[in-house]
C-alpha positions as CSV (number, residue, x, y, z in Angstrom):
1,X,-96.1,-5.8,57.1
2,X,-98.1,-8.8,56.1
3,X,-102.0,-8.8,55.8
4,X,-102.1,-11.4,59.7
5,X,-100.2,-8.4,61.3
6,X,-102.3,-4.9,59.7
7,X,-105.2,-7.0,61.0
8,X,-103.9,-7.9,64.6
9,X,-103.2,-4.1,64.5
10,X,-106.5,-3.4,63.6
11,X,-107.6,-5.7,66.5
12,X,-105.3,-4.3,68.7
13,X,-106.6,-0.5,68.1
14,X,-110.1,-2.0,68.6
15,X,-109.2,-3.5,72.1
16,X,-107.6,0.2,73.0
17,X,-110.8,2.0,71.9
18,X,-112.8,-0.2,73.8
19,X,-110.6,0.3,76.9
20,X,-110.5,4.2,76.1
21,X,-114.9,4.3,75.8
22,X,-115.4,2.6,79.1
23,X,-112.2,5.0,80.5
24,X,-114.5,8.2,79.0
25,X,-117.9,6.6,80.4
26,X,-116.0,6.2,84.1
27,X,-114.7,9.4,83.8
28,X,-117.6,11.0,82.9
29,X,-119.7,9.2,85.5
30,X,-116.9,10.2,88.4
31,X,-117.5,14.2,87.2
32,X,-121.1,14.3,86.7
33,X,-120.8,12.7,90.5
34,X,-118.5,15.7,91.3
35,X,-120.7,17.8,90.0
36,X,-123.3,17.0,91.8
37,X,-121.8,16.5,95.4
38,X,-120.9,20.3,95.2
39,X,-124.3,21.5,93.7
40,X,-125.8,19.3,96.6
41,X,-123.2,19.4,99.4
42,X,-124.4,21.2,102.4
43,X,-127.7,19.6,102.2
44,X,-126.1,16.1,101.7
45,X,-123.5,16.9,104.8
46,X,-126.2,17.7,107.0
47,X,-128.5,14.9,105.6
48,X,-125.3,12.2,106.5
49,X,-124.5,13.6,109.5
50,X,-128.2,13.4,110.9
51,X,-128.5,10.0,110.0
52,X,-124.8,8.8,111.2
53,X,-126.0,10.6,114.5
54,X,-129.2,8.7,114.4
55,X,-127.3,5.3,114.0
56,X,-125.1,6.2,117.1
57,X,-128.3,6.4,119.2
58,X,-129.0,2.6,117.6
59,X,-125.0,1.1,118.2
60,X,-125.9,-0.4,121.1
61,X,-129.9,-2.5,120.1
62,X,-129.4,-2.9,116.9
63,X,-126.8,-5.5,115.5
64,X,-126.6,-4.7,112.1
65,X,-126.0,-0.3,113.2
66,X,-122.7,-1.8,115.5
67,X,-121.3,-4.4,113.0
68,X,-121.2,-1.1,110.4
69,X,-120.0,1.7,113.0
70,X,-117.6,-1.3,114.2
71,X,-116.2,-2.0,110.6
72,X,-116.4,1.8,109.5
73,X,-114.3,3.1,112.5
74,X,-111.9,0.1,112.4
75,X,-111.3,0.3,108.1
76,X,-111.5,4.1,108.3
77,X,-109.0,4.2,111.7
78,X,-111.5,6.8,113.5
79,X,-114.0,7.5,116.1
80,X,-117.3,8.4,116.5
81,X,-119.4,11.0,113.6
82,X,-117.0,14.1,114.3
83,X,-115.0,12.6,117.6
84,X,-115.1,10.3,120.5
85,X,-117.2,12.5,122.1
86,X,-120.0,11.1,120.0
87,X,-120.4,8.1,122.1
88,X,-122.2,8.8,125.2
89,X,-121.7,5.7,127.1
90,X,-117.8,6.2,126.4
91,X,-115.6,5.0,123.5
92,X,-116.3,1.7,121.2
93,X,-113.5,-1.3,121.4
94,X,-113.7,-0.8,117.5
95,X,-111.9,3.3,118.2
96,X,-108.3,3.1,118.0
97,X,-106.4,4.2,121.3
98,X,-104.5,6.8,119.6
99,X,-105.6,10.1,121.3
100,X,-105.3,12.2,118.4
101,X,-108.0,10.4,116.0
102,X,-110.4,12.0,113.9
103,X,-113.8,11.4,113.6
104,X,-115.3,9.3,110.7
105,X,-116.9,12.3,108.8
106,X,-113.8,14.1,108.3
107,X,-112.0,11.0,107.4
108,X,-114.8,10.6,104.6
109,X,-113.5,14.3,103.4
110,X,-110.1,12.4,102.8
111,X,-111.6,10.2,100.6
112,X,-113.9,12.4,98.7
113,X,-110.0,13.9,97.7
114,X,-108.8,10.6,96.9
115,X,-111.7,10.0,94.1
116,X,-110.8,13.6,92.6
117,X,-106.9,12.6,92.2
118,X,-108.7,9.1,90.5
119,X,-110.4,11.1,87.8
120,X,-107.2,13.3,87.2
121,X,-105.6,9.7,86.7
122,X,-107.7,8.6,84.8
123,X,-107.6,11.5,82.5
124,X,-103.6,11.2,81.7
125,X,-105.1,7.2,81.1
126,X,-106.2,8.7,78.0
127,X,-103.5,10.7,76.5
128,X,-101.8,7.5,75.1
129,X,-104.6,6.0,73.0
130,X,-104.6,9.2,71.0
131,X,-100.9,8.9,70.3
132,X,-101.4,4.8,68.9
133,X,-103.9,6.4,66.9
134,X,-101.8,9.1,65.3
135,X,-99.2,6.3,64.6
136,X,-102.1,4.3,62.8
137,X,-103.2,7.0,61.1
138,X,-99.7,7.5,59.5
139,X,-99.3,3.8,59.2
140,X,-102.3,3.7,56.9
141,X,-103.8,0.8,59.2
C-alpha cells in the first residue's frame, strides 16, 4: 500500500468514528429518554391525556387546537383522545369512517414501540465500525 492510500484509510476510519460518536450520542439520548418516560409514565399519561381532553373542549373556537387535532387524527389515521366518543358534538371530517379506529392516545403507544425498535437498530449500527477497526488494527494503519 502506498503512503495516499494508508492515509485515505486513516481518513476513512476518522469519517466512521465520527459517524459511530454521533450514533452513541443518539443512542444514548433515545435511552436516557426511555428511561425517563418509564420513571415518569403514569404521571406524564395522565398529564397528556388532561391536556388533549382540554384541547377537545377548544376544537371548535380556537383555530390553531382544530388545524392540530385535524392533522394528528388524519397523519395518525384515528379519532378522538381514546375514541370517537370524545367528540361531543359528533365525529370530525378529519376521523376516518372506518368503524373500528382507535383513538389517538393509543396510536401514540404504537409509536412509543416504534422508537424502541429504532434504538435496537441503531445499536447493530455499531457492530460494524468495531470490526473496520480490528482490521486496522491488524493492518498497522
Amino acid at each position: 500500500m502506498g503512503t495516499s492510500s494508508l492515509k485515505l484509510w486513516k481518513y476513512v476510519l476518522c469519517l466512521l468514528m465520527s459517524l459511530f460518536i454521533l450514533l452513541l450520542i443518539i443512542l444514548l439520548a433515545k435511552v436516557t429518554l426511555a428511561i425517563l418516560h418509564f420513571v415518569y409514565e403514569q404521571k406524564l399519561n395522565v398529564q397528556v391525556a388532561e391536556g388533549l381532553m382540554d384541547s377537545i373542549c377548544h376544537y371548535h373556537w380556537d383555530n390553531s387546537t382544530k388545524a392540530m387535532w385535524d392533522s394528528i387524527q388524519s397523519f395518525l389515521h384515528c379519532c378522538g383522545l381514546n375514541s370517537k366518543s370524545d367528540w361531543s358534538s359528533g365525529q370530525q371530517a378529519s376521523c376516518p369512517s372506518d368503524p373500528q379506529v382507535k383513538g389517538c392516545y393509543a396510536k401514540n403507544h404504537h409509536h412509543l414501540c416504534v422508537h424502541a425498535i429504532q434504538v435496537v437498530r441503531t445499536s447493530f449500527a455499531l457492530t460494524p465500525n468495531s470490526q473496520i477497526d480490528k482490521t486496522s488494527q491488524a493492518l498497522g494503519v
